[in-house]
KOLLO-573342 format. One record per residue: residue number from 0; residue in one letter; x, y, z of N, C-alpha, C in turn. Coordinates in Angstrom, 3 decimals. Layout:
KOLLO-573342
R seq type    neast   nnorth      nup   caeast  canorth     caup    ceast   cnorth      cup
R NUM    a        X        Y        Z        X        Y        Z        X        Y        Z
...
***
This chain:
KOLLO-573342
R seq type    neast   nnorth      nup   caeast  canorth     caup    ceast   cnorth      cup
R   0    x    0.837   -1.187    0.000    0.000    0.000    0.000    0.879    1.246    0.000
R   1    x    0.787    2.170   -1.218    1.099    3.691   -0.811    0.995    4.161    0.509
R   2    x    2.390    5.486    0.801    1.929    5.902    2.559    0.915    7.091    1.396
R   3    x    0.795    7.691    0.272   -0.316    8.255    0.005   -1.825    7.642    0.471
R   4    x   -1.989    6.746   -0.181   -3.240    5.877    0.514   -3.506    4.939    1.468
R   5    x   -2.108    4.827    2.844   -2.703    4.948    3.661   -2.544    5.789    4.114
R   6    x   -2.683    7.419    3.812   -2.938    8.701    4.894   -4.415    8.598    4.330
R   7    x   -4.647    8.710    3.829   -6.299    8.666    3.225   -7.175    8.046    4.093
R   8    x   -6.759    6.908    4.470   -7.125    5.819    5.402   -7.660    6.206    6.854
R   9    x   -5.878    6.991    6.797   -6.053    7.147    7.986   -6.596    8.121    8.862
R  10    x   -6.249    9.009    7.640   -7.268   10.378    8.476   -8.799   10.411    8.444
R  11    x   -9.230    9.176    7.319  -10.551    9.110    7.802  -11.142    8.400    8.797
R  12    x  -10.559    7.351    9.609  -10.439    7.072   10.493   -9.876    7.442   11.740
R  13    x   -8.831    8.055   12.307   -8.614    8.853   13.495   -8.184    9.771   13.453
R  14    x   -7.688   10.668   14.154   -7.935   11.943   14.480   -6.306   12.600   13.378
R  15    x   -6.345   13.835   13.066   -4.918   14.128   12.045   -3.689   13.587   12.754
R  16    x   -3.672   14.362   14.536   -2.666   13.997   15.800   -2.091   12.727   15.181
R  17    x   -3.283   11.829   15.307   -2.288   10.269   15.134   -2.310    9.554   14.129
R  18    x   -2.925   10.452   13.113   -2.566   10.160   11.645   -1.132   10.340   11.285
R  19    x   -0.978   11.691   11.952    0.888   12.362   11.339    1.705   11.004   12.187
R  20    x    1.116   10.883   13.812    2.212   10.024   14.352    1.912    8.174   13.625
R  21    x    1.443    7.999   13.201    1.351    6.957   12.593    1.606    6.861   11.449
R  22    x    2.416    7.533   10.150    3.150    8.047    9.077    4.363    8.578    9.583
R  23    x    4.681    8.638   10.276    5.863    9.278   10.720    6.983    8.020   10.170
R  24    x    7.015    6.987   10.485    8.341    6.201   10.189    8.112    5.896    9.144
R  25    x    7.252    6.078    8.482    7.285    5.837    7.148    7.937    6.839    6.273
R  26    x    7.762    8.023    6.428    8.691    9.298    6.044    9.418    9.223    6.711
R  27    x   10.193    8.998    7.978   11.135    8.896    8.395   12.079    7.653    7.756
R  28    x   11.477    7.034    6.605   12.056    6.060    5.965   12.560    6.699    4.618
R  29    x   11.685    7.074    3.906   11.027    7.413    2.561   12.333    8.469    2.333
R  30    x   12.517    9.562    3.923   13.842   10.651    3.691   14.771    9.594    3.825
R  31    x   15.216    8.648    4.863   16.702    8.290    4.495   16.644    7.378    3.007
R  32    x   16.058    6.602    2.404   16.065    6.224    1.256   16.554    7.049    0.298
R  33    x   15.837    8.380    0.220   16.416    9.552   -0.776   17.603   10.133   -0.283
R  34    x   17.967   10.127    0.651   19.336   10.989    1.540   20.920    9.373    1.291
R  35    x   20.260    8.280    1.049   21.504    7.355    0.925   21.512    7.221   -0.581
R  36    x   20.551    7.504   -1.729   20.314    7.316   -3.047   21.618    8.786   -3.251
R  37    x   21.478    9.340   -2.762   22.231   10.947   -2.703   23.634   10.255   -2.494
R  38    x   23.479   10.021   -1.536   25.116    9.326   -0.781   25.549    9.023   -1.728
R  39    x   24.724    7.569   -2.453   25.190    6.757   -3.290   26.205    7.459   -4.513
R  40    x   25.112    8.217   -4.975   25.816    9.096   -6.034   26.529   10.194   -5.926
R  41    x   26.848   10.822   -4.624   28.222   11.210   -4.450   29.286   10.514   -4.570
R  42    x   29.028    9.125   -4.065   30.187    8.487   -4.109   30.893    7.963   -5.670
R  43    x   29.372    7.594   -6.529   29.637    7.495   -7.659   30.490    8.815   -7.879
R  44    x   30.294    9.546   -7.855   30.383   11.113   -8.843   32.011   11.283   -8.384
R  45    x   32.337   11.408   -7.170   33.564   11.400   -6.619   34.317   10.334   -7.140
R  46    x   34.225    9.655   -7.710   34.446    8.610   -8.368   35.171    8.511   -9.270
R  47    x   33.954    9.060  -10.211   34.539    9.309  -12.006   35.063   10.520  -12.108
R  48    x   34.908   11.405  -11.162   35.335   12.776  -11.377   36.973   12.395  -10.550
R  49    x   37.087   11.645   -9.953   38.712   11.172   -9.827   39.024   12.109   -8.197
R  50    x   37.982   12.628   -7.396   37.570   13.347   -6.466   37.882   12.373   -4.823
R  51    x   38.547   12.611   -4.561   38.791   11.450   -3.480   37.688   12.081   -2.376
R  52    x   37.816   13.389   -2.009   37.155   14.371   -0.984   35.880   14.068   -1.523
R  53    x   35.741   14.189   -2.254   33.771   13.915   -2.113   33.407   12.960   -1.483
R  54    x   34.591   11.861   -2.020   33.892   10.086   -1.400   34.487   10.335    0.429
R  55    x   35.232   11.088    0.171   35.461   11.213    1.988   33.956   11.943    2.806
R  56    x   33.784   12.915    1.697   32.305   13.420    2.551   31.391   12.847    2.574
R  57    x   30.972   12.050    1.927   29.663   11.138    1.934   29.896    9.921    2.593
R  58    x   31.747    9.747    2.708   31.519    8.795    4.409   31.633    8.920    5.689
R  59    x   32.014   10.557    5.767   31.272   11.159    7.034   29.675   11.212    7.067
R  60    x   28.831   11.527    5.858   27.640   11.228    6.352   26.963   10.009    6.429
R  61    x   27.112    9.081    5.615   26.963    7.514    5.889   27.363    7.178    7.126
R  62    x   28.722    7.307    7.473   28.532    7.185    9.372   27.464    7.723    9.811
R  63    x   26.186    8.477    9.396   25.760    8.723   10.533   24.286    8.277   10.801
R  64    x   24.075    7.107    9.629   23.420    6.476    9.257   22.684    5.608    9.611
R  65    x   23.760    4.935   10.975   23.381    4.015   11.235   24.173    2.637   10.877
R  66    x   23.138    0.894   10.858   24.200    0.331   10.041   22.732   -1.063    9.452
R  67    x   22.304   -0.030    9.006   21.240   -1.082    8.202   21.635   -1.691    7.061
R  68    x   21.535   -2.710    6.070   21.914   -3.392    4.869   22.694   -2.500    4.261
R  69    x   21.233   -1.238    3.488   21.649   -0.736    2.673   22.919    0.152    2.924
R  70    x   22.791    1.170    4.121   23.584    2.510    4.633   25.217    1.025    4.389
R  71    x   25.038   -0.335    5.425   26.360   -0.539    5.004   26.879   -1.413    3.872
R  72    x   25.911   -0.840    3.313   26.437   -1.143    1.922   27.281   -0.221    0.767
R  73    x   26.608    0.872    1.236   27.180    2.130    0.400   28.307    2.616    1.699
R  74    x   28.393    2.295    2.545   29.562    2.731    4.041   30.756    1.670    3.033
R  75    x   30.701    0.673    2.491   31.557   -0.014    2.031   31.890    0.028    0.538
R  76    x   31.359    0.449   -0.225   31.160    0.649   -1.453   32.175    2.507   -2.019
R  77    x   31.759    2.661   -0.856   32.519    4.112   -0.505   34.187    3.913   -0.166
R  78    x   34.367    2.959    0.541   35.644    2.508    0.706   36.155    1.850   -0.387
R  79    x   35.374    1.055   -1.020   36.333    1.118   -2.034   36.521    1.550   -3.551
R  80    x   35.725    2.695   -3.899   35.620    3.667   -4.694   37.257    4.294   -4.135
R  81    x   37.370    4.673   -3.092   38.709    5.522   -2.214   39.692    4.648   -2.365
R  82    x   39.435    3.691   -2.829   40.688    2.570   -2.159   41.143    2.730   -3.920
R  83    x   39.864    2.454   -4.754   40.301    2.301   -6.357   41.150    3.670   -6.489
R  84    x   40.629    4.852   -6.224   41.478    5.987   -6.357   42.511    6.210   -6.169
R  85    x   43.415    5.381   -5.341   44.601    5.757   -4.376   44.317    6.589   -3.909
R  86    x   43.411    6.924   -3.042   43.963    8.140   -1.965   43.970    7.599   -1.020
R  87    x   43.338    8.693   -0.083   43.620    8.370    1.410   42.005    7.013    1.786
R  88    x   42.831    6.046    1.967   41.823    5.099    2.400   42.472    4.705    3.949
R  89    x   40.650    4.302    4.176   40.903    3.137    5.451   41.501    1.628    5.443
R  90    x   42.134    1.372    5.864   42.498   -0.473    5.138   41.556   -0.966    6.128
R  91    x   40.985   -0.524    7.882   40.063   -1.461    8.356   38.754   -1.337    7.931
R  92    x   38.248    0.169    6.980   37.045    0.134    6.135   36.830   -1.056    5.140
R  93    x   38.415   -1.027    4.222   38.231   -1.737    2.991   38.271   -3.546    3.565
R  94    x   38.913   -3.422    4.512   39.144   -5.170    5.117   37.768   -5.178    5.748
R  95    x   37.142   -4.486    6.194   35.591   -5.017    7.038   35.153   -5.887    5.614
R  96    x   34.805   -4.616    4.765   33.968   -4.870    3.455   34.652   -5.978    2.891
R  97    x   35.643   -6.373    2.610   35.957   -7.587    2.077   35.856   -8.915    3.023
R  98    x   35.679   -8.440    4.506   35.194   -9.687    5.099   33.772   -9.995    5.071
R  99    x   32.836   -8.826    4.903   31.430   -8.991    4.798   30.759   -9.708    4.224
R 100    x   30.193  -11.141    5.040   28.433  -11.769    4.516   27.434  -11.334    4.401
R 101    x   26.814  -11.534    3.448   25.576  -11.100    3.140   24.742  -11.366    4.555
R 102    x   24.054  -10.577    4.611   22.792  -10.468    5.922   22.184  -11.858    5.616
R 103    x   21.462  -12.901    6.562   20.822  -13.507    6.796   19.840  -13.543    5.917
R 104    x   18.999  -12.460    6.062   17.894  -11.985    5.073   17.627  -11.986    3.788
R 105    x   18.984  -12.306    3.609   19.207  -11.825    1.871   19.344  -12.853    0.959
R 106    x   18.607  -13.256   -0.372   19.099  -14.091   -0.728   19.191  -13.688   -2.452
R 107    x   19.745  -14.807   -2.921   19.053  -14.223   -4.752   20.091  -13.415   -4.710
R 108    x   19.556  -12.701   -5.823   20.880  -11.016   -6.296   21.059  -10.579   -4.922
R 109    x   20.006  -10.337   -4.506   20.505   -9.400   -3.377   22.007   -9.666   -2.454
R 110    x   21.961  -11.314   -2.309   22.774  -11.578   -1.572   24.399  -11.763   -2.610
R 111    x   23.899  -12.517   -3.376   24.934  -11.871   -5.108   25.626  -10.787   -4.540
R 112    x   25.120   -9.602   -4.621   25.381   -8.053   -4.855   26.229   -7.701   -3.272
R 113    x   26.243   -8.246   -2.217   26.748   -8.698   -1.314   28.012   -9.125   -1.342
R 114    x   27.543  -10.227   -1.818   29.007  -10.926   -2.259   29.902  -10.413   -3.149
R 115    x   29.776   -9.858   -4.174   30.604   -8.679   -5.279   31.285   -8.077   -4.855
R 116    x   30.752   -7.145   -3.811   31.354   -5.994   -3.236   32.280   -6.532   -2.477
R 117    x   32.275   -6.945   -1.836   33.526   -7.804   -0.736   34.222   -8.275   -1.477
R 118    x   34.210   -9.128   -2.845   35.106   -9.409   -3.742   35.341   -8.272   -4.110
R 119    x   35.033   -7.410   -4.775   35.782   -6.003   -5.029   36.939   -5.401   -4.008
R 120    x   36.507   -5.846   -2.795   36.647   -5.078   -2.205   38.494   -5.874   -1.344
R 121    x   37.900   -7.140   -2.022   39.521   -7.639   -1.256   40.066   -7.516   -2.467
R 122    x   39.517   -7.531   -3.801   40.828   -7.692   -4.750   41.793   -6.325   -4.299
R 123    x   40.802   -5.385   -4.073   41.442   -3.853   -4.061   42.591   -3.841   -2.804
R 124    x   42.081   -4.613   -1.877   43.203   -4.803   -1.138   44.208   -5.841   -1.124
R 125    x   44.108   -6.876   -2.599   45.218   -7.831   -2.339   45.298   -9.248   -2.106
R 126    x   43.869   -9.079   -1.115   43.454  -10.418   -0.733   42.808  -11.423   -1.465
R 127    x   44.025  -12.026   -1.732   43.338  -13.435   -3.121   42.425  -14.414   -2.702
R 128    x   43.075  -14.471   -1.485   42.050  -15.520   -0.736   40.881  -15.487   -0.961
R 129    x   40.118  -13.688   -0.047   38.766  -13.563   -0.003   38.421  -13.438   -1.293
R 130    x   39.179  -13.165   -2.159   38.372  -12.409   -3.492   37.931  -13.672   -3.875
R 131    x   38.733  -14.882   -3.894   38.061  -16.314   -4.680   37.175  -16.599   -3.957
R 132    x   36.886  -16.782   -2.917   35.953  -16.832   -1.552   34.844  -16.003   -1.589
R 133    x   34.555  -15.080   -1.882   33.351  -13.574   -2.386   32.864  -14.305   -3.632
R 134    x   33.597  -14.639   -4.457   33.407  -14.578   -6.246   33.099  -16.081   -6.309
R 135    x   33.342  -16.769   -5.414   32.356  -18.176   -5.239   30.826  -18.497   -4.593
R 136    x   30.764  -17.552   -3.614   29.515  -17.149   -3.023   29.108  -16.600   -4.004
R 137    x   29.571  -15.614   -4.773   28.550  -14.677   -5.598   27.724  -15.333   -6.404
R 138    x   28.659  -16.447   -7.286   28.363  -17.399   -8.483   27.032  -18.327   -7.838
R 139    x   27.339  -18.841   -6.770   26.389  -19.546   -5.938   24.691  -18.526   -6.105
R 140    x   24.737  -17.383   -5.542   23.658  -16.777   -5.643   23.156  -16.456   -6.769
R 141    x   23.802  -16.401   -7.826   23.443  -15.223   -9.159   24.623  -15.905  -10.006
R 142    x   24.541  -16.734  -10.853   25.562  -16.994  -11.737   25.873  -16.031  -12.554
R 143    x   24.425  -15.143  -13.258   24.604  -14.473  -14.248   24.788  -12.656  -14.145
R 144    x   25.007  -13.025  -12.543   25.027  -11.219  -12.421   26.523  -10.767  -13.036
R 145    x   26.438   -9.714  -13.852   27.349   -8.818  -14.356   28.589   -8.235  -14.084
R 146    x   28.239   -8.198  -12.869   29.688   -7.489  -12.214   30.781   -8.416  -11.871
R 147    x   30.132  -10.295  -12.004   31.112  -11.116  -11.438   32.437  -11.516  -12.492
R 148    x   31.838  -10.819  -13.839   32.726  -11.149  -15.029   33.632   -9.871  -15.223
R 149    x   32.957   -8.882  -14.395   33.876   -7.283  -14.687   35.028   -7.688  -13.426
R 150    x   34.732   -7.995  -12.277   35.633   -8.544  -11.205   36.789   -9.476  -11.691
R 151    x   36.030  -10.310  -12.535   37.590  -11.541  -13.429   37.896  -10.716  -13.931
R 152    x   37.676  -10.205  -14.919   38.286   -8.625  -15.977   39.339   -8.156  -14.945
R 153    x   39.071   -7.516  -13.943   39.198   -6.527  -13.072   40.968   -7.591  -12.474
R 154    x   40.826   -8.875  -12.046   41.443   -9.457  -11.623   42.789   -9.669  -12.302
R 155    x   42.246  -10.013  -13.979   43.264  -10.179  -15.205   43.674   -8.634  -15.508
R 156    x   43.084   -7.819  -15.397   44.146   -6.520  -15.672   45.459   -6.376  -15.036
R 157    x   45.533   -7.091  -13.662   46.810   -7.114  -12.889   47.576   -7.410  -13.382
R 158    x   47.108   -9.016  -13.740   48.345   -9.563  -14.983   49.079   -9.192  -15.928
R 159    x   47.541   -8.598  -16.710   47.760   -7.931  -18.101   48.894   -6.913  -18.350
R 160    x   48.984   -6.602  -16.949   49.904   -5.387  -17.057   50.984   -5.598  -16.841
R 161    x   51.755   -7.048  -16.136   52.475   -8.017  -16.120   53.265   -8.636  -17.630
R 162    x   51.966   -9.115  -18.004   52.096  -10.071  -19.021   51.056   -9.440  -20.054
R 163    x   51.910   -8.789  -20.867   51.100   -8.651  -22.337   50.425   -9.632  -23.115
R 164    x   50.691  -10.761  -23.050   49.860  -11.814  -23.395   48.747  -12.145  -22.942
R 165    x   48.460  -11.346  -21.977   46.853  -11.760  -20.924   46.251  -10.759  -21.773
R 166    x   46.519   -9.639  -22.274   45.760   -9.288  -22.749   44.752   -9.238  -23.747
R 167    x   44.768  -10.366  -24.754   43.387  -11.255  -25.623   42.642  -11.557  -24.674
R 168    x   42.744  -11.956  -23.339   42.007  -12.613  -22.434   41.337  -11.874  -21.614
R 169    x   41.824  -10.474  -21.411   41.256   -9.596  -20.561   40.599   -9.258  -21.279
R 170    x   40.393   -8.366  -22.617   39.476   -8.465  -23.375   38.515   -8.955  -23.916
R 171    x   38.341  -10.475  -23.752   37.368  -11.367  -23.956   36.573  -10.953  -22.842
R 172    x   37.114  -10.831  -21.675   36.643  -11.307  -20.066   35.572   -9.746  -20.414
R 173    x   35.828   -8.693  -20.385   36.164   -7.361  -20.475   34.566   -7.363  -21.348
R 174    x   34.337   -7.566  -22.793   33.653   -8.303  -23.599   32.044   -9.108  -22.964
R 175    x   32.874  -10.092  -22.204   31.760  -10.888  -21.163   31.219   -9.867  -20.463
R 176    x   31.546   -9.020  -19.597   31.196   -8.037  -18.803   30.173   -7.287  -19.425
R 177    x   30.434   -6.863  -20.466   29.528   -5.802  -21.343   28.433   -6.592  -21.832
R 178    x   28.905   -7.995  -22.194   27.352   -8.426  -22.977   26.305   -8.853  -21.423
R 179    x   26.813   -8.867  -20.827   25.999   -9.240  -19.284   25.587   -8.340  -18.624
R 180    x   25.869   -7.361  -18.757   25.301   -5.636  -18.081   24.056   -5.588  -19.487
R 181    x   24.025   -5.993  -20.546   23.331   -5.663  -21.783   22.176   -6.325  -21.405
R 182    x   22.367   -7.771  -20.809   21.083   -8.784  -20.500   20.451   -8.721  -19.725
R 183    x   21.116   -8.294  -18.480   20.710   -7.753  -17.356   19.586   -6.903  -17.270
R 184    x   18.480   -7.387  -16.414   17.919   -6.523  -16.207   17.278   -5.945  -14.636
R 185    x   18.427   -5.006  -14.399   18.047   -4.361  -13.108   16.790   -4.140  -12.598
R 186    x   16.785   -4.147  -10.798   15.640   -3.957  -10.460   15.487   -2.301   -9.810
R 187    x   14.601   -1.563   -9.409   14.742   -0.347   -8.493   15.606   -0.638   -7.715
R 188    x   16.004   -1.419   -6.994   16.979   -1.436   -5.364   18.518   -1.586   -6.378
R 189    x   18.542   -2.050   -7.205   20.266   -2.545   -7.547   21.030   -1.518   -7.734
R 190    x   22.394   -1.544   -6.795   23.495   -0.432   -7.254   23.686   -0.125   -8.556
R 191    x   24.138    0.597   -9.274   24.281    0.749  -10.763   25.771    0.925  -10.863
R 192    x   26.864    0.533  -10.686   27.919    0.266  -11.054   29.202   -0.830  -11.889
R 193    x   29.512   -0.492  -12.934   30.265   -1.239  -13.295   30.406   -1.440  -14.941
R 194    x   29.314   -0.855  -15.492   28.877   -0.767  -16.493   29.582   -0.067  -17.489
R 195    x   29.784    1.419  -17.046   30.664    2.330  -17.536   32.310    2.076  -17.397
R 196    x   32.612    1.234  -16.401   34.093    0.886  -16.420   34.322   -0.132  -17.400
R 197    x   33.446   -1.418  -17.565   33.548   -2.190  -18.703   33.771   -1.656  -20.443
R 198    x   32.743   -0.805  -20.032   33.198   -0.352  -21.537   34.033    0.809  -22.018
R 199    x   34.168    1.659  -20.847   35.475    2.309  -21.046   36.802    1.933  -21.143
R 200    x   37.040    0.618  -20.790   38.112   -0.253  -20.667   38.334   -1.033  -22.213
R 201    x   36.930   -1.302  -22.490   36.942   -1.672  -24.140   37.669   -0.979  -24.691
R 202    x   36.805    0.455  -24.830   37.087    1.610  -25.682   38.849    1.246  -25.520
R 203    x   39.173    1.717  -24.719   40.921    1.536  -23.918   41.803    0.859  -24.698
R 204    x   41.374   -0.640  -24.988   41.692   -1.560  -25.679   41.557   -1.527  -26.877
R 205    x   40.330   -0.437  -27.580   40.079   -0.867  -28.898   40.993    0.519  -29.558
R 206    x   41.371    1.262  -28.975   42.340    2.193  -29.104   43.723    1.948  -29.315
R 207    x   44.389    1.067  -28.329   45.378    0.468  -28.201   45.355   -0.088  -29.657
R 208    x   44.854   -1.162  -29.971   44.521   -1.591  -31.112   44.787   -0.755  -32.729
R 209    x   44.270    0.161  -32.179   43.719    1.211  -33.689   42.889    1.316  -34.108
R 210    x   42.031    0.755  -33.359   40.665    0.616  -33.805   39.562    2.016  -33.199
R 211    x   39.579    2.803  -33.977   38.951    4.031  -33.313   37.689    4.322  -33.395
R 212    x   37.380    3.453  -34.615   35.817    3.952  -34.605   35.186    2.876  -33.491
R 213    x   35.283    1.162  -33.641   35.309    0.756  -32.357   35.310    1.431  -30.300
R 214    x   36.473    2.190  -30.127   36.601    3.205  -29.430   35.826    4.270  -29.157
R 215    x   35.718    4.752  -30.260   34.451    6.077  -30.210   33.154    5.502  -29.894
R 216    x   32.612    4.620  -30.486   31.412    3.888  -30.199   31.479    3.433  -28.451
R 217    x   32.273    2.495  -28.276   32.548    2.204  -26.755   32.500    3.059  -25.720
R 218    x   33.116    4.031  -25.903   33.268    5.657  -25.132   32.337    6.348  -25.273
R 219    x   31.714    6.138  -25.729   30.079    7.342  -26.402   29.217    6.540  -25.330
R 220    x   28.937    5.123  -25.559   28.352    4.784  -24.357   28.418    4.741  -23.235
R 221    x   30.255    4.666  -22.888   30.516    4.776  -21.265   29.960    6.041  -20.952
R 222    x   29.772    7.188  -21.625   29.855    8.501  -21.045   28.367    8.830  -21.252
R 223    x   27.589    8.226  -21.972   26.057    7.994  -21.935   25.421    7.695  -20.259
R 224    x   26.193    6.866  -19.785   26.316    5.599  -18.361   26.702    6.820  -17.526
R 225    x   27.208    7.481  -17.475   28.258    8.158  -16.456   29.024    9.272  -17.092
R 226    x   28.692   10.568  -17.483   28.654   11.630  -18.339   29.596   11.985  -17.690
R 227    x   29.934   11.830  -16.462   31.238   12.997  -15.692   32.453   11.800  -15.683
R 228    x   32.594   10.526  -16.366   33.669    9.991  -15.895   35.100   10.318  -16.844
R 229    x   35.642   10.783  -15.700   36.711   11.609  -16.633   37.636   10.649  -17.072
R 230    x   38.034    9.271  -17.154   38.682    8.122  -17.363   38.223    8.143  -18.905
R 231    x   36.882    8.094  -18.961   36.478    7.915  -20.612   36.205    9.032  -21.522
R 232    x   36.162   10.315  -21.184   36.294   11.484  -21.250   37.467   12.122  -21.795
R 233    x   39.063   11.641  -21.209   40.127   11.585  -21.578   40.299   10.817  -22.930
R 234    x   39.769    9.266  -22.756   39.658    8.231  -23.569   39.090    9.057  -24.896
R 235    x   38.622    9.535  -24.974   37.300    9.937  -26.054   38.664   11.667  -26.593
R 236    x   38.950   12.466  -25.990   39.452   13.037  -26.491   40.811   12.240  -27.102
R 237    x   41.355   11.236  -26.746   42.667   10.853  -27.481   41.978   10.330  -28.639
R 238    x   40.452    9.399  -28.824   40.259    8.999  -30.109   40.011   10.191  -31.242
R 239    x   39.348   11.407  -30.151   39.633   12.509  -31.485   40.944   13.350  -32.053
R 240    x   41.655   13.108  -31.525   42.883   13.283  -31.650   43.443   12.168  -32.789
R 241    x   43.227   11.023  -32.939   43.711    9.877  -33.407   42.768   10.018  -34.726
R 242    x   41.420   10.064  -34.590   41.047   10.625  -35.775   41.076   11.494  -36.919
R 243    x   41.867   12.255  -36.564   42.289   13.737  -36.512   43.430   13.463  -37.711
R 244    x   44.159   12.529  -36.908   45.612   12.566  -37.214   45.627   11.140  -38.838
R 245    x   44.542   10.660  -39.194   44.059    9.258  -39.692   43.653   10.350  -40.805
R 246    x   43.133   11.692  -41.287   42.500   12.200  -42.246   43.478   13.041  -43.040
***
């Protein structure tokens, strides 16, 4: 039921007094929902904008949140947005989040989406262990969720950068990622991340390559996804540059 229709309800039934106090936690819900959707996308935004201080401010206000599913979900998600940046991170923020089980409660994607993040969240710190450990739970809940193929991606870039030869493979992986964010179909509650790094990473690759119109196409969409991410933004001015230089 709408809290629109049940105030309707309710004020025709008792008095306004305990109409307001009987709606009250429901707007007292309805604001933190919109006040952590905010969070959320500071943290995004601080993010792509390469902003370490933003994601620091929105985890002073997430501390103050409380520590329900969601609040610590984005309390951890925030850590390691900071942690991807190099800046100033917590290592006992980013190590909670990579030790974190999904709530009891949770099962399906939800608990999936759980599991991701903690794999994100130890690769970022190192920990091979948990990350195979996260990214086995995840598979368990959600074989086909999206982000678990951007995480292998994510895993083989280490290499890649190692070993030039991983790189056909990171690209395939890279590839997988994108056609699985494509199939996907999100619900209202799901984080929206990961999408725009997959294919800005294409673009990345299809550049490397020479392949620019490939690139331009790839990058047109990351920045469709995430208009301020300055990673693909950069990306997109070197393909016009490269175009430039091709005429």
């Amino acid at each position: 039921m709408s809290a629109t229709l049940l105030a309707m309800r309710l004020t025709k039934a008792v008095s306004p007094t305990l109409a307001c106090l009987a709606l009250a936690p429901l707007v007292a819900r309805a604001e933190l929902s919109a006040e952590l959707l905010d969070l959320a996308a500071r943290v995004q935004y601080g993010y792509y904008q390469a902003d370490a201080r933003a994601i620091e401010a929105a985890q002073v206000a997430l501390d103050r949140l409380g520590d329900s599913p969601g609040v610590v979900y984005y309390r951890d998600f925030a850590a390691l947005r900071l942690a991807q940046l190099g800046g100033r991170d917590d290592d006992k923020r980013l190590s909670d989040c990579a030790r974190r089980e999904a709530p009891a409660e949770r099962a399906g994607r939800a608990a999936a989406e759980a599991a991701v993040l903690a794999a994100a969240c130890a690769l970022a710190a190192s920990d091979e262990r948990r990350f195979e450990q996260a990214l086995a739970r995840a598979r368990a809940f959600d074989d086909d969720h999206p982000r678990i193929a951007l995480l292998e991606a994510w895993a083989l870039e280490r290499s890649a950068a190692r070993n030039p030869g991983a790189r056909a493979e990171l690209e395939a992986k890279l590839a997988a990622a994108a056609a699985a964010f494509d199939a996907w179909t999100p619900t209202i509650d799901d984080p929206e991340w990961g999408q725009a790094e997959a294919l800005a990473a294409l673009g990345e690759g299809a550049l490397a390559r020479g392949d620019v119109r490939a690139a331009r196409d790839l990058l047109e969409r990351a920045l469709l996804l995430a208009p301020d991410y300055s990673r693909a933004v950069a990306l997109r001015t070197a393909v016009q540059g490269a175009r430039a230089s091709q005429r």
